[in-house]
N, C-alpha and C positions, 0 to 999 in steps of 0.2 A: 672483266668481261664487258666490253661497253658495246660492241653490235654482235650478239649472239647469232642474229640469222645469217650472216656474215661470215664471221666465225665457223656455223656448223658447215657449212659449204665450200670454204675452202679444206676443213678436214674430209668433207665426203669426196672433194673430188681429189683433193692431192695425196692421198691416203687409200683410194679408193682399192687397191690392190690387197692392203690388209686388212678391207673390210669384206671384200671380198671372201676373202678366206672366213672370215667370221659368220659370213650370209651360210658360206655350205659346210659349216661344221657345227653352228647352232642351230641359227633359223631352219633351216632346210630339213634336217631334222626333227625339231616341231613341231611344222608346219606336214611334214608324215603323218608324225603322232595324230595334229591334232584333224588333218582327215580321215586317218580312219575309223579312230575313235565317233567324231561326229556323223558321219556315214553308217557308223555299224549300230549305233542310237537310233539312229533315223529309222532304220531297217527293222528294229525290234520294235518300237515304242510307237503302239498305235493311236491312229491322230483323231480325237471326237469333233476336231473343230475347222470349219474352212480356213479360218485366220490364221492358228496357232496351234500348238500342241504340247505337252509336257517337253516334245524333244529339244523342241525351241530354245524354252528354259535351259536345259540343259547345254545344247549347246553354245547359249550365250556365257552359260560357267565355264564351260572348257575355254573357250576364246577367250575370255577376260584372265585366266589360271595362266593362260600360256602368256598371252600377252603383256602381261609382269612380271614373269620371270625369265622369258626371253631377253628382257630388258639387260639385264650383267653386264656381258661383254662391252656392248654398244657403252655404257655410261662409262664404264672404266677405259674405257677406250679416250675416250673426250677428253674424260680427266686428267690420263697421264699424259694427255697431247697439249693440255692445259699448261700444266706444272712440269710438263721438258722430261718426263720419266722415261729411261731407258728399257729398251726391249718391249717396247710396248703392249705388241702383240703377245707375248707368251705370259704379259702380265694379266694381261685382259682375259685368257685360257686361266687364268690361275684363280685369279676371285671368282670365275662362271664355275668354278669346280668347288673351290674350297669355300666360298660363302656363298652358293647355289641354296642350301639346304634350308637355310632360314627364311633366307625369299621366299624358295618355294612352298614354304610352312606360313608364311604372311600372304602371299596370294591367294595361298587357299580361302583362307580368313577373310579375308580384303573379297576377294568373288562371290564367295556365299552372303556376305551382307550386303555386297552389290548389287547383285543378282538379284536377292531380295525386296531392294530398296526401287528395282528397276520395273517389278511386277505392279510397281505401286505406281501407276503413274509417270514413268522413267525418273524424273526428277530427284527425288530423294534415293538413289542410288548414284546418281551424277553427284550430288553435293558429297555426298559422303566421298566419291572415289577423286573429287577433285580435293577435297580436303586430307587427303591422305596419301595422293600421290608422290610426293617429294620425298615420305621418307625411306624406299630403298634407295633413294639416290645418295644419300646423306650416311648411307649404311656401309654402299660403295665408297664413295669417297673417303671413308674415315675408318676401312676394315673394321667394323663391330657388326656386331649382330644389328637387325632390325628392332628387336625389343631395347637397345640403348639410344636408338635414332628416332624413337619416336617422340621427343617431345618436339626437338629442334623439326624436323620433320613435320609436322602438324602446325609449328609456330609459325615457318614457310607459307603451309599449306592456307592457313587460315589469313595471313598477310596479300597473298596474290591468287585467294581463292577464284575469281573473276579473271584472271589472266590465264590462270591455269584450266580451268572451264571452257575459256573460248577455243585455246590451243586444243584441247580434245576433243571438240565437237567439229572446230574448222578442218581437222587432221582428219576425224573419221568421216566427216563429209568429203573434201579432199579424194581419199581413197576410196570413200562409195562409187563416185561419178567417174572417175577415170576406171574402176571395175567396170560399172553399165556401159562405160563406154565401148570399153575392148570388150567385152565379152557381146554384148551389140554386132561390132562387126564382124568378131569370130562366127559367129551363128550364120552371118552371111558366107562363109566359107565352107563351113563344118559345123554337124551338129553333136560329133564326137564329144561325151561325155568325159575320157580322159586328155583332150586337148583343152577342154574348159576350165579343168582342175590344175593343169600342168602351168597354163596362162596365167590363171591368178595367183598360183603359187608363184610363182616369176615378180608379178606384181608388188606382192606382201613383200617380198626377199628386196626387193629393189625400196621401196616410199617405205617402209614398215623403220628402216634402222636410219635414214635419215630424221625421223619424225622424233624418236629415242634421243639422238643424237642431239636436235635442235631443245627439247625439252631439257635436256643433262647443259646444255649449256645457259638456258633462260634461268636451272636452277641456282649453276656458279654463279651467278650474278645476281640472283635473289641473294644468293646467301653472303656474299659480299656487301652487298646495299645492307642485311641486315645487321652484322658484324660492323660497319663504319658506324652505323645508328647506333649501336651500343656503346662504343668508344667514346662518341660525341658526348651520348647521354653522358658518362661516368667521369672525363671529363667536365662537363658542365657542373655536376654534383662537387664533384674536388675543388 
């Protein structure tokens, strides 16, 4: 993998038809879940403070849960477009189903320390979640569980900790400002409460599974650089 941004861009656009299909049978989906879920929080969980509120919290766990384990498809996707796999898409349907449950069990985990770590100052919930992002991709990659990916995962993580850092803040910066953007002008339009919702769900579904994508590719290629490195070493040793 020698230019991943490259790379992910010609799979988003020459591909873009069966990712497509992945946008309205995962994403689209979740992204339900996770408004009504955080809507019906909001609604119940009364707010003591101008700034913030327990709901906040909460909804940054839901967003963070989902935001991990939406991820499946999209990395298998990469992968097998990587390595030439046949059927791609029904294979990509296949690991979101059949090794969905472990992710999902490791985002939990991964959100609630996050989320914790995020209360603090943001910071020590960013180290931790950039230092552990790599390993369901590695879980994807290599069908095991997440509990067998995690050291190789963490050894990534803590190798291109600052690379992976910058991509998740530039990414969620990125889609902050083109959200304020359009939703900016939609307000000029319509103050419609469900065209606001419908807009950014468009948004997420659209930048949400490139961002996955270009990250599952930076990781091939971390883990390649690492894998040569090791060779070297053990050669050098013989």
């Amino acid at each position: 993998m020698e230019k991943p941004l490259q790379y992910t861009w010609e799979v988003y656009t020459g591909k873009f038809e069966k990712i497509l299909v992945l946008m309205l049978t995962t994403t689209l989906p979740l992204l339900m879940v996770h408004a009504f879920v955080t809507n019906y929080i909001y609604a119940i969980t009364p707010s003591d403070s101008a700034l913030y509120s327990v709901a906040d919290i909460y909804y940054g766990l839901i967003t963070l849960l989902l935001y991990l384990y939406a991820q499946i498809p999209y990395i298998r996707f990469v992968y097998n477009e990587y390595k030439g796999v046949e059927h791609n898409l029904r294979n990509s349907f296949y690991h979101f189903l059949v090794n969905g449950f472990t992710v999902f069990v490791y985002a939990c985990i991964v959100s609630v320390i996050t989320t914790i770590g995020f209360m603090f100052l943001v910071l020590p919930g960013l180290i931790f979640l950039a230092l552990v992002f790599p390993i369901p991709y590695i879980s994807i990659f290599d069908e095991k569980s997440v509990w067998k990916s995690l050291k190789e995962g963490f050894r990534i993580g803590k190798k291109n900790f600052f690379k992976i850092m910058l991509i998740v803040i530039m990414a969620g910066l990125a889609e902050l400002l083109v959200g304020i953007f359009v939703t900016y002008q939609l307000f000029n339009i319509t103050s419609s409460f469900a065209a606001q919702m419908i807009t950014q769900m468009t948004l997420n579904i659209i930048i949400y599974p490139f961002i996955i994508m270009l990250m599952t590719s930076f990781v091939l290629k971390w883990r390649e650089a690492l894998e040569t490195l090791e060779v070297t070493v053990r050669e050098g040793i013989n």
